[in-house]
C-alpha positions as CSV (number, residue, x, y, z in Angstrom):
1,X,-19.2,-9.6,-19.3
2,X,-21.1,-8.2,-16.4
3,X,-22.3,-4.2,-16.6
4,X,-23.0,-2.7,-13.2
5,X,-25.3,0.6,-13.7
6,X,-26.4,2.8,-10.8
7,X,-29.7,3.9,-10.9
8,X,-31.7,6.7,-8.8
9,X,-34.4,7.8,-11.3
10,X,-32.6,11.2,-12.8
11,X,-32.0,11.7,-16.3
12,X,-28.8,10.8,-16.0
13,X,-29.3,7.5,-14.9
14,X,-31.9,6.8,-17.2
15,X,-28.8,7.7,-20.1
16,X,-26.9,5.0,-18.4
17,X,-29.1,2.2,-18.4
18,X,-29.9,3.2,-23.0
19,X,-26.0,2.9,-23.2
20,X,-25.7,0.0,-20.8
21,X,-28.1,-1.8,-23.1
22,X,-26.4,-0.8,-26.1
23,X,-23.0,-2.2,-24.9
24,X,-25.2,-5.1,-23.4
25,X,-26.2,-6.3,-26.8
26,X,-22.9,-5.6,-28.7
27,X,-20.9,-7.7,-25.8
28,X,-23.4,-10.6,-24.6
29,X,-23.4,-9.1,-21.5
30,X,-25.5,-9.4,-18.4
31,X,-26.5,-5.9,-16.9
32,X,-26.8,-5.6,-13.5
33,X,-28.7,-2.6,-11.7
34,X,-28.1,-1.0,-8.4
35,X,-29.9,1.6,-6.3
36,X,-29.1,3.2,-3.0
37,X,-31.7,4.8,-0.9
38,X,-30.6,7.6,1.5
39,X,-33.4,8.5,4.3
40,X,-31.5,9.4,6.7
41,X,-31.8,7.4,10.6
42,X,-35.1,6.1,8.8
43,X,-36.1,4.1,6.1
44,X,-39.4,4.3,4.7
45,X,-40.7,1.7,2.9
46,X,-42.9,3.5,0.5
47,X,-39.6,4.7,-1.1
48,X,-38.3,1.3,-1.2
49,X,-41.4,-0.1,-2.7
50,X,-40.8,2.9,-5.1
51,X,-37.3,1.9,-6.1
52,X,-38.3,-1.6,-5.8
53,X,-41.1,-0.9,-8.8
54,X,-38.4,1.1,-11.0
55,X,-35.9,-1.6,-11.1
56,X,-38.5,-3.9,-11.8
57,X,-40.0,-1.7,-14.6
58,X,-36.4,-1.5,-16.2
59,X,-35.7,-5.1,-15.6
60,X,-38.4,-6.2,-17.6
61,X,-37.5,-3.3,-20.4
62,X,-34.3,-4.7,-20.1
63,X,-35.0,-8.6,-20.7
64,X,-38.0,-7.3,-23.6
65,X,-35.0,-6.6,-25.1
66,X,-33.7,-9.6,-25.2
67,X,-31.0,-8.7,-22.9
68,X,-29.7,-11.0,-19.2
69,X,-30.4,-8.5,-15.6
């Protein structure tokens, strides 16, 4: 089973990944995380290096667990 959970840093989000990982466990599933930037005509790549480190902080929460992302 695969999970697909979009992530852009709000609380809500942040819900969805604890449930995401609570399904994970039950169902031997792999979670996969997602993230869209919106900048407008430009992209600035301090906020991708900023979504880049939050994925990457989760990830490794993620596989602490014991979890597949």
């Amino acid at each position: 089973m695969e999970i697909l959970v979009c992530y852009d840093g709000s609380e809500a989000s942040k819900n969805a990944l604890l449930l995401a990982k609570t399904h994970a466990k039950t169902r031997d599933a792999r979670i996969h995380l997602l993230t869209l930037l919106s900048t407008g005509h430009e992209l600035h790549l301090d906020d991708m290096s900023k979504a880049d480190e939050e994925l990457e902080e989760w990830r490794t929460k993620i596989e602490s667990d014991g979890l597949r992302c």
